[in-house]
C-alpha positions as CSV (number, residue, x, y, z in Angstrom):
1,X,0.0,0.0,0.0
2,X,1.1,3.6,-0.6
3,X,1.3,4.6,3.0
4,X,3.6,1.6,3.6
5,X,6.1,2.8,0.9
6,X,9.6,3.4,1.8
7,X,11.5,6.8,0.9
8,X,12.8,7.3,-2.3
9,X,15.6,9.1,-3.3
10,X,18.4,9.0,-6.5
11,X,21.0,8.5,-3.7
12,X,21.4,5.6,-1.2
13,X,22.6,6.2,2.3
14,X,22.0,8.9,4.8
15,X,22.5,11.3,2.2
16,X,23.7,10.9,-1.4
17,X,26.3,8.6,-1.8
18,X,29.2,10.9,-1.8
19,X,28.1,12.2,1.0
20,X,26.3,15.3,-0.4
21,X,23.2,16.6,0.2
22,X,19.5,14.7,-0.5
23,X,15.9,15.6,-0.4
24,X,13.6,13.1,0.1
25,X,9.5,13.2,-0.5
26,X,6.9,10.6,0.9
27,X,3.0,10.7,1.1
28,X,1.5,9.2,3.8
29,X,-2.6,8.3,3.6
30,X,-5.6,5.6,3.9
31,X,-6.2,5.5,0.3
32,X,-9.6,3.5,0.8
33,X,-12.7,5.4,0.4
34,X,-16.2,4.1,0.4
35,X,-17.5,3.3,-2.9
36,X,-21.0,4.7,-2.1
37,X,-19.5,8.4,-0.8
38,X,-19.7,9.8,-4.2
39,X,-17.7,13.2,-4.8
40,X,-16.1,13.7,-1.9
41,X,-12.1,14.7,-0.5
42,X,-9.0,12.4,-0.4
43,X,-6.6,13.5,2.4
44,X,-3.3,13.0,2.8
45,X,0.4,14.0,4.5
46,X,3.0,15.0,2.4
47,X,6.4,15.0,4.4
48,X,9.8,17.1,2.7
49,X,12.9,16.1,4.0
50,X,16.4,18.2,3.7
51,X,19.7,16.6,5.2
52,X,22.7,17.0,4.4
53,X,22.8,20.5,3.7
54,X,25.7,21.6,6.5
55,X,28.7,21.6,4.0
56,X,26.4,23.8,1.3
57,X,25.0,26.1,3.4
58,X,28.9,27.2,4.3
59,X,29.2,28.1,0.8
60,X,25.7,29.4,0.4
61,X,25.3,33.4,-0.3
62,X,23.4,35.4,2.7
63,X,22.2,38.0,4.1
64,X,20.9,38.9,7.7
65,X,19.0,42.0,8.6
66,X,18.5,42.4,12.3
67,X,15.7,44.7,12.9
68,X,15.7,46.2,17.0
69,X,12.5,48.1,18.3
70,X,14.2,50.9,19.8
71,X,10.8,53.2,20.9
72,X,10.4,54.6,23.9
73,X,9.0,51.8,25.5
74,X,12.1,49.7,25.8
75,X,13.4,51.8,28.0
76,X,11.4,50.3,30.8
77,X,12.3,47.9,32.6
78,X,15.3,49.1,31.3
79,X,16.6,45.2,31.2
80,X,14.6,45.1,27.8
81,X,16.8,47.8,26.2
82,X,19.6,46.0,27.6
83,X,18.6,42.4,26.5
84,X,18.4,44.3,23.1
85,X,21.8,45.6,23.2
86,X,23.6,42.0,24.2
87,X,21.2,40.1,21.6
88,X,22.5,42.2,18.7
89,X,25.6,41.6,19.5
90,X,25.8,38.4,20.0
91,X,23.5,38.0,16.7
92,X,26.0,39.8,14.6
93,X,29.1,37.9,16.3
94,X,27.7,34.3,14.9
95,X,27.3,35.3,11.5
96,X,29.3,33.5,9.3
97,X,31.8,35.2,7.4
98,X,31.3,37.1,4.1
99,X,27.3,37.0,5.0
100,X,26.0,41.0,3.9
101,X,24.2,42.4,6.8
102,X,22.9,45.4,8.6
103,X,21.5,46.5,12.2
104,X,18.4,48.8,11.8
105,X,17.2,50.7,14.5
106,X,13.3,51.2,14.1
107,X,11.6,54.0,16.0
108,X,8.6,56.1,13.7
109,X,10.8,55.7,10.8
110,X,13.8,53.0,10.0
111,X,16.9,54.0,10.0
112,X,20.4,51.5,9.4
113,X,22.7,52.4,12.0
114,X,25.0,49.4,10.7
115,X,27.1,49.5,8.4
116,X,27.3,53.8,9.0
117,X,27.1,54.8,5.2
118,X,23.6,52.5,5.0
119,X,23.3,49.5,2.8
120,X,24.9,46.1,3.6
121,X,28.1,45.4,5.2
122,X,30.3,42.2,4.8
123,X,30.1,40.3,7.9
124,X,34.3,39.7,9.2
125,X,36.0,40.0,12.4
126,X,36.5,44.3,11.8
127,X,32.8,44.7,11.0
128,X,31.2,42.2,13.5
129,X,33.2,44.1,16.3
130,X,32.5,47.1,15.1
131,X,28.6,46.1,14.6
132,X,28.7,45.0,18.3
133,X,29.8,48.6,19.6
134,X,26.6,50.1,17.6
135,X,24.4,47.5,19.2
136,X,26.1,48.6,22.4
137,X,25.1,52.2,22.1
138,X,21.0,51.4,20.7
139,X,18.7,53.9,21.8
140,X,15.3,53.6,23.6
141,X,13.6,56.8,21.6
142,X,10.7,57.5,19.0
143,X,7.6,55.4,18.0
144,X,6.5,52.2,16.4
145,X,6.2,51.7,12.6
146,X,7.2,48.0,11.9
147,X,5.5,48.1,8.3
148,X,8.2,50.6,7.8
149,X,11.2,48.7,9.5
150,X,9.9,45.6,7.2
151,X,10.1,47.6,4.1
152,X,13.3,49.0,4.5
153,X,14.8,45.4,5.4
154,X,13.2,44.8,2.2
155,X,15.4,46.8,0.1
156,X,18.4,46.5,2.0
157,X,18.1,42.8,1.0
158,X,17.2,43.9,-3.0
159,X,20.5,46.2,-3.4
160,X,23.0,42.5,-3.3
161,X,20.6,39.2,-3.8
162,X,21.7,36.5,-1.9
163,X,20.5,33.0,-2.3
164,X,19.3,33.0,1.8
165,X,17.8,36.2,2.9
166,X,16.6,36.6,6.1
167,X,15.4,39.5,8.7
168,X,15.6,39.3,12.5
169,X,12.5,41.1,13.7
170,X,12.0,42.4,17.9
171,X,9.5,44.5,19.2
172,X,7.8,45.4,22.3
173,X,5.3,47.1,21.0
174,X,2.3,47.8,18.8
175,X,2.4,49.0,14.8
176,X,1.3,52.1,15.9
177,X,2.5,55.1,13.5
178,X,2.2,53.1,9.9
179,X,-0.8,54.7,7.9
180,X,-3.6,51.8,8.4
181,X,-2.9,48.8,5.7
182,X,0.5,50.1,5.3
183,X,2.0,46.9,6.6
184,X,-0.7,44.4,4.8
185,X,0.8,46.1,1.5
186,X,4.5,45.8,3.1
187,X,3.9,41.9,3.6
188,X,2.9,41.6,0.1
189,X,6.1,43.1,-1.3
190,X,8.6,41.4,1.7
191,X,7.2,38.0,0.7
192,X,8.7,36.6,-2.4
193,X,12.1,38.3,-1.1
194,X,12.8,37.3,2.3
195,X,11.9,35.2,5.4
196,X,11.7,37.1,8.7
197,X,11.5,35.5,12.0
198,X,9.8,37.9,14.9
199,X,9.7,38.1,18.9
200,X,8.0,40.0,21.3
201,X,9.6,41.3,24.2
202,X,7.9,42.8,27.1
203,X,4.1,42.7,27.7
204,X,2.7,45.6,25.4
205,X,2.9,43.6,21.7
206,X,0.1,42.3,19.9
207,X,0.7,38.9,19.3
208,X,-1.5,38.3,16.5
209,X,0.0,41.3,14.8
210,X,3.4,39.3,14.9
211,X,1.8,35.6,13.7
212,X,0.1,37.6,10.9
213,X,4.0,38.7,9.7
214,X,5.7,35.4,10.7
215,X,3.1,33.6,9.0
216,X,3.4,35.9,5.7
217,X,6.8,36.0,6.0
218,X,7.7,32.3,6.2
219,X,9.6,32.6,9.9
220,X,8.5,31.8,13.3
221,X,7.0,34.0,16.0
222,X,7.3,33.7,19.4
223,X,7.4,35.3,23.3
224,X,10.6,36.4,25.0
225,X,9.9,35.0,28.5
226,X,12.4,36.7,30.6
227,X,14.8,39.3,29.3
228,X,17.7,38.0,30.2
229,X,16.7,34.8,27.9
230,X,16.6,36.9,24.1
231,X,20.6,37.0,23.6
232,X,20.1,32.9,23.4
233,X,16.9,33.4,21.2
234,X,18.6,35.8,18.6
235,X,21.9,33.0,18.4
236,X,19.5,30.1,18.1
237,X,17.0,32.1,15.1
238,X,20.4,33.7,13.6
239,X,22.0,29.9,13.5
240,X,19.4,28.5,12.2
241,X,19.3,31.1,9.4
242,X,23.3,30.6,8.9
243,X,22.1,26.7,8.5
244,X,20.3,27.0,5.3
245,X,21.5,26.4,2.1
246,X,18.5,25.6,-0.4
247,X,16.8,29.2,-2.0
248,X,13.8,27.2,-2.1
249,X,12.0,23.9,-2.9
250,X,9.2,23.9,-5.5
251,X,6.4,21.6,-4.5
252,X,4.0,20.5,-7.6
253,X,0.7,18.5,-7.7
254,X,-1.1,17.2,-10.5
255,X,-4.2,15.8,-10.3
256,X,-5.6,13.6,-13.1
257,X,-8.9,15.0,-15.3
258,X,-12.0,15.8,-13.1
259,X,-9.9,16.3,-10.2
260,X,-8.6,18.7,-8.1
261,X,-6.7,20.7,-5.4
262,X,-8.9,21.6,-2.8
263,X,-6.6,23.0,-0.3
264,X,-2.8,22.7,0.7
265,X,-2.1,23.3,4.6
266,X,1.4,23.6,6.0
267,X,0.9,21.3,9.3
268,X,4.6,21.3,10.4
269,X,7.0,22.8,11.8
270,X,4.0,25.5,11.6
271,X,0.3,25.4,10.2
272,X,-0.2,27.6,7.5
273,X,-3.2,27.6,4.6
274,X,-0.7,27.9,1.3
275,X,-3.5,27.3,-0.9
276,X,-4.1,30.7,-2.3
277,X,-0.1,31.3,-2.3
278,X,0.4,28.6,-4.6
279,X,-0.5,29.3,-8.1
280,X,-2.4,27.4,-11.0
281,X,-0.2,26.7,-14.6
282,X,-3.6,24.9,-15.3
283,X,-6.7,23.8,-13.4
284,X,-5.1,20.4,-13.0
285,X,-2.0,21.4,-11.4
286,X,-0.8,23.5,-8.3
287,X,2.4,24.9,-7.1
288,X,4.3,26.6,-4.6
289,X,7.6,27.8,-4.1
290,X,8.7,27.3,-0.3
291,X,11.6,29.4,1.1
292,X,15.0,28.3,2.5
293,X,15.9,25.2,3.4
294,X,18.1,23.6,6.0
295,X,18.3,20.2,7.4
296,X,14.7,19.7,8.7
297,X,11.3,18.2,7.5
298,X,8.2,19.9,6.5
299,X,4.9,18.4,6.0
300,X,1.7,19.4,4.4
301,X,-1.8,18.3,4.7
302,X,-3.3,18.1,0.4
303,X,-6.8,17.6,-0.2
304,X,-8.1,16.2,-3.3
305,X,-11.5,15.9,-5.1
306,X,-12.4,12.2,-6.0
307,X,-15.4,10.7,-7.9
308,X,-16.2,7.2,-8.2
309,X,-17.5,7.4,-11.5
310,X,-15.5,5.6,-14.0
311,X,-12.8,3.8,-11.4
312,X,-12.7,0.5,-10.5
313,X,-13.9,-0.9,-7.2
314,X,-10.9,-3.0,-5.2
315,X,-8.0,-1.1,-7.4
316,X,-5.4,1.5,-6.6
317,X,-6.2,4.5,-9.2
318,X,-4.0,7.6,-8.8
319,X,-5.9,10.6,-8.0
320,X,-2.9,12.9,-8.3
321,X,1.0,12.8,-8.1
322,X,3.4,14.9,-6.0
323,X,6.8,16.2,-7.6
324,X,9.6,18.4,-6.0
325,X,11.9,20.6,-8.1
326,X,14.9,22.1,-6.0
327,X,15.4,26.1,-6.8
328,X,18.7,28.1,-7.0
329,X,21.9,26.6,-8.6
330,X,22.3,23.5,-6.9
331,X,23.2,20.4,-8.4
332,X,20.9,18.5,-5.8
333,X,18.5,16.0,-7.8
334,X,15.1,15.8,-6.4
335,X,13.4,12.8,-5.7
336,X,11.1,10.4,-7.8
337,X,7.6,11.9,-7.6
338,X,5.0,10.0,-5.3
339,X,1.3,9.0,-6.1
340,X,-1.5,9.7,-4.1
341,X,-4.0,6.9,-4.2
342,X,-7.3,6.1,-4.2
343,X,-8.9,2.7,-3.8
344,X,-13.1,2.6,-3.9
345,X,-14.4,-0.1,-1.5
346,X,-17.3,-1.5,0.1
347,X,-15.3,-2.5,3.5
348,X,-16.3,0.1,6.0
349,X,-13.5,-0.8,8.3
350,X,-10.8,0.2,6.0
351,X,-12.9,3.0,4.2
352,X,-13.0,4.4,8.0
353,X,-9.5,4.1,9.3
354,X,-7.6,7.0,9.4
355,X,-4.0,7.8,8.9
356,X,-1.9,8.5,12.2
357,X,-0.1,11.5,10.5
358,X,-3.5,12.4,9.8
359,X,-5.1,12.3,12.8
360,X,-2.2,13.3,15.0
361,X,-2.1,16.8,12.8
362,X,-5.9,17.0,13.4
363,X,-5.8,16.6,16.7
364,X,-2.7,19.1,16.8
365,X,-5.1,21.7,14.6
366,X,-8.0,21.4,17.2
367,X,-4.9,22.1,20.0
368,X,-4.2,25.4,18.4
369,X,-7.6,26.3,17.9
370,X,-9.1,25.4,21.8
371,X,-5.9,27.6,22.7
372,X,-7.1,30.8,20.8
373,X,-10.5,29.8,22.1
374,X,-10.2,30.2,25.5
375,X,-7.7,33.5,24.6
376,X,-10.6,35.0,23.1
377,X,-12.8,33.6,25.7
378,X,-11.0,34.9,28.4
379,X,-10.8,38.7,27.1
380,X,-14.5,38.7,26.7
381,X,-15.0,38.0,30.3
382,X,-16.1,34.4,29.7
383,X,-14.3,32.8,32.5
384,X,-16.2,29.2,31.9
385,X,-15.7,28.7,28.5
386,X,-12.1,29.8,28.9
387,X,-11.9,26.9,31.5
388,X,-13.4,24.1,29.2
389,X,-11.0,25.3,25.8
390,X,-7.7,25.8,27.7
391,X,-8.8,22.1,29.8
392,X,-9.5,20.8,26.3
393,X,-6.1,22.2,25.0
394,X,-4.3,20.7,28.0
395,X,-5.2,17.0,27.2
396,X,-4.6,17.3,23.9
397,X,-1.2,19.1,24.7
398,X,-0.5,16.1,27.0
399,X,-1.4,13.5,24.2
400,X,0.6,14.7,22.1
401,X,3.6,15.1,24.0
402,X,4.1,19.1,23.3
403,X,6.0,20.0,26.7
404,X,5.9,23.7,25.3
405,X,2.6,23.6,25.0
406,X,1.8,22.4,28.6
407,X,4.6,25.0,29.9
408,X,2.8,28.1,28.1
409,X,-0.6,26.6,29.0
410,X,0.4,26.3,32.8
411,X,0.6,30.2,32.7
412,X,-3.0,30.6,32.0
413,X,-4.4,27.8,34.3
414,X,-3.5,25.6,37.2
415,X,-3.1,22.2,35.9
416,X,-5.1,19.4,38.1
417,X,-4.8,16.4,35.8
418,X,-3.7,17.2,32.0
419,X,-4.8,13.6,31.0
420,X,-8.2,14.8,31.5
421,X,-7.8,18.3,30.7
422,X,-9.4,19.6,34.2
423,X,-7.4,23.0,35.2
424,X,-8.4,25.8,37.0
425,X,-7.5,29.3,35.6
426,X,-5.0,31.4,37.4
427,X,-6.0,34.9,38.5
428,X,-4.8,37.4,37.2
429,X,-3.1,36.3,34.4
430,X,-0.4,38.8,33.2
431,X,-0.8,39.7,29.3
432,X,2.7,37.8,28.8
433,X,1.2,34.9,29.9
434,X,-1.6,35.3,27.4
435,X,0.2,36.3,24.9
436,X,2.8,33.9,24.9
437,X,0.0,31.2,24.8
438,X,-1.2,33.1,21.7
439,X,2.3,33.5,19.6
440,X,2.8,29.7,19.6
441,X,-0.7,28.5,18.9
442,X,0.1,28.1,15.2
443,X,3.4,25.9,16.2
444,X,2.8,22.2,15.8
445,X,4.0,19.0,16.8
446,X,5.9,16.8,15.0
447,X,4.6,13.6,14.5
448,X,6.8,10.1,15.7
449,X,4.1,7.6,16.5
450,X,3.6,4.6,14.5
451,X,0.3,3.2,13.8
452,X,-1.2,0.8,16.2
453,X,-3.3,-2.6,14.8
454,X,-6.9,-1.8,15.2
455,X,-9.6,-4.5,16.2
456,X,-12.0,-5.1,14.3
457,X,-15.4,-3.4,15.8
458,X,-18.7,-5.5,15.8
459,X,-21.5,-4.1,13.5
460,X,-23.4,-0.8,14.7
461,X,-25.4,1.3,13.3
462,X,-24.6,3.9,11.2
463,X,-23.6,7.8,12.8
464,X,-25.2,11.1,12.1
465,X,-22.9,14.2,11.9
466,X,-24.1,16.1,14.8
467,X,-22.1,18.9,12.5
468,X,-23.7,18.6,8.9
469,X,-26.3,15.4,9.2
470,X,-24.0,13.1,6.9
471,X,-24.6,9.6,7.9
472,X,-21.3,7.4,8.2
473,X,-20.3,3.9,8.7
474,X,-20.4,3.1,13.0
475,X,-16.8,2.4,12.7
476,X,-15.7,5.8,10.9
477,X,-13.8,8.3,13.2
478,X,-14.6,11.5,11.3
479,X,-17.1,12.8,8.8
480,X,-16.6,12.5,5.1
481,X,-18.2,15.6,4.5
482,X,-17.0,18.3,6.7
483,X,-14.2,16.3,9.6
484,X,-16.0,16.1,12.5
485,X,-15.1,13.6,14.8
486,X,-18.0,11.3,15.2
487,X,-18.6,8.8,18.2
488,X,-17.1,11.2,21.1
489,X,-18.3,13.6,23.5
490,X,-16.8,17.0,24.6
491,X,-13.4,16.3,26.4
492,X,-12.9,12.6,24.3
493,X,-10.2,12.3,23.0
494,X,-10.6,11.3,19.5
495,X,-6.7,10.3,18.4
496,X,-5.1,7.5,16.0
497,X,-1.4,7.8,16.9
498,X,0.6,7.6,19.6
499,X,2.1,10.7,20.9
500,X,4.7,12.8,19.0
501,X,7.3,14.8,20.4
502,X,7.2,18.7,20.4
503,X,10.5,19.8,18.2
């Protein structure tokens, strides 16, 4: 069966066989579907993998922009301006050598206070230690105007092109002095250029403000917790940048006639909707471009349309296959495309199962929402249903294994027993707390369970949605038609894999 398949790759052993660098691209899914559904949605997990890339990635062109919130109100405490100060500097010291870069200080305006005649320097020992007594002297004066920080990280990275591009973003504060939509149009035009990782320092920042730009910039946002903590931050989100060495890898489906691509979700290392990023060459194929690759594994939730009509019952009949093209000048082949199946049956019990990566991403989805749930629960003044989401996002937290998640979560509420999500909510909860919980609710957990042998389930009747009325088989775990988990009350727990670990 397809989900049984082993990774392939042009090159045998960890990597390629001398050594070098290999990508590696594997689809994971239940093809079975009931032969009576009719039109309805093939799911399945498509997991990238990059290794190999350490060697490359010293030889790779880049460039760092490190972008410091220097308004007035990181002057108090005035450990935040501090933390500031030592980050930068120990940012700017573990660049590697030859990498272009520049410090911008961002008040109501941007301005580059590193290199001193604007533009790019070229990271080396003179101009790192020269960089570092700039980051030294940062002020705490002016305004925030982060759509104009963004935009001017934007064309210091246009003057000199490098293959990796990326922008260091802190902030403690609100986009307060853009003109309204300014930085919705700044997004737009960072996008195709550069990937920008963000953190919040302090407890004034809006944390949806900084997911919207780490999710349109391609990066990761997240909370400083304690000041003193952001110099180790800055040298793990700098490293990691240093670490890449692919431009970008070109992911292309291509469904076969009366078909097609009904969505395309980024599930890890974070969830993102790509579908309306990705474009259409024709309305049977879909592509995307994603950005700068390291060693690391990214996987994707694709949904296609199937129909019945025409395909043998009992047969394997590709719905669509999934192809990877490597961007940049790289002489890295990519690996042999993979099929995604279908197979119509009349066997409930396999038409029902679910794939573990599947269901362990769903439960993981349904983490993040409860999360923002009880957020928005919880500012509202609805103390209850703040209870019940954060309770609910503590089990499935503790299902999944996500120690982060449990750790942010036990800021909000007073965990009594995570296995069956009953907490009690702390009062008062500080807004770093909340927001914290907020900034990583889009982070997922990797998936490293292995599918269990199910027993077989004596006949039942058949299940009505409680969500859209669809009746299914007794034995079916979610809806055809629109997900829902069927068979389970509030506070079940609904999962087909064994816990993953949080990466």
């Amino acid at each position: 069966m397809n989900e049984d398949r082993r990774e392939r790759q042009h090159a045998p052993g960890p990597e390629g066989a001398d050594g070098g660098p290999a990508l590696t691209l594997r689809v994971h899914q239940n093809k079975y579907l009931p032969a009576s559904a009719g039109r309805t949605e093939m799911h399945a997990i498509v997991s990238v993998r990059a290794r190999g890339l350490g060697p490359a990635a010293a030889r790779t062109a880049a460039s760092e922009v490190i972008v410091i919130d220097c308004s007035m109100s990181m002057s108090w405490p005035p450990t935040k301006i501090a933390a500031a100060r030592r980050a930068t500097a120990t940012a700017v010291g573990i660049l590697r050598d030859g990498t272009r870069f520049a410090i911008v200080e961002g008040t109501e305006q941007a301005q580059v206070v590193y290199p001193f005649t604007g533009g790019m320097a070229v990271a080396g020992p003179d101009t790192k230690a020269a960089a570092a007594r700039v980051a030294a002297r940062l002020p705490a004066v002016g305004g925030t105007a982060i759509g104009s920080w963004l935009d001017l990280a934007r064309r210091l990275h246009l003057r000199q092109p490098a293959a990796i591009q990326h922008t260091l973003l802190l902030t403690d504060g609100r986009n307060e002095h853009d003109p309204p939509g300014y930085l919705d149009k700044v997004l737009d035009a960072c996008a195709p250029h550069f990937t920008c990782d963000a953190r919040g320092i302090g407890d004034g920042w809006d944390a949806a403000e900084l997911k919207r730009i780490a999710r349109r910039l391609h990066g990761r946002a997240d909370a400083v917790l304690e000041d003193a903590a952001l110099a180790a931050e800055f040298e793990e989100m700098v490293s990691a940048s240093m670490a890449k060495a692919l431009a970008g890898v070109r992911i292309r489906i291509r469904t076969r006639a009366g078909s097609r691509v009904g969505f395309v979700k980024q599930v890890h290392p974070t969830r993102v909707d790509v579908t309306d990023e990705g474009v259409r060459p024709d309305e049977r194929t879909w592509e995307w471009t994603t950005k700068a690759w390291g060693d690391e594994t990214r996987e994707y939730q694709v949904s296609v349309l199937a129909d019945p009509r025409g395909d043998p019952t009992g047969e394997d009949v590709e719905l669509a296959t999934v192809e990877l093209a490597v961007e940049g000048d790289t002489a890295m082949p990519p690996p042999e495309p993979e099929s995604l199946l279908v197979q119509w049956t009349d066997d409930v019990l396999l038409s029902s199962r679910i794939d573990p990566r599947l269901a362990h991403y769903d439960a993981d989805s349904e983490l993040g929402h409860a999360i923002t749930a009880g957020c928005d629960a919880y500012e509202a003044g609805d103390r209850e249903r703040a209870r019940r989401q954060w309770g609910r996002a503590v089990q499935l937290a503790h299902q999944l294994g996500s120690e982060k998640m449990l750790t942010r979560l036990s800021g909000l509420v007073h965990i009594v027993d995570a296995a069956t999500g009953e907490v009690r909510i702390r009062e008062p909860i500080r807004p770093l707390d909340l927001n914290s919980a907020i900034i990583v609710s889009e982070e997922s957990v990797h998936f490293v369970g292995v599918e269990r042998p199910r027993a077989a389930a004596p006949p039942a009747a058949d299940v009505i949605c409680p969500a859209c009325g669809r009746r299914s088989p007794a034995t079916a775990e979610f809806c055809q038609q629109c997900d829902t988990p069927l068979g389970t009350e509030p506070g079940d727990t609904p999962l087909g894999a064994e816990p993953g670990g949080a990466t």
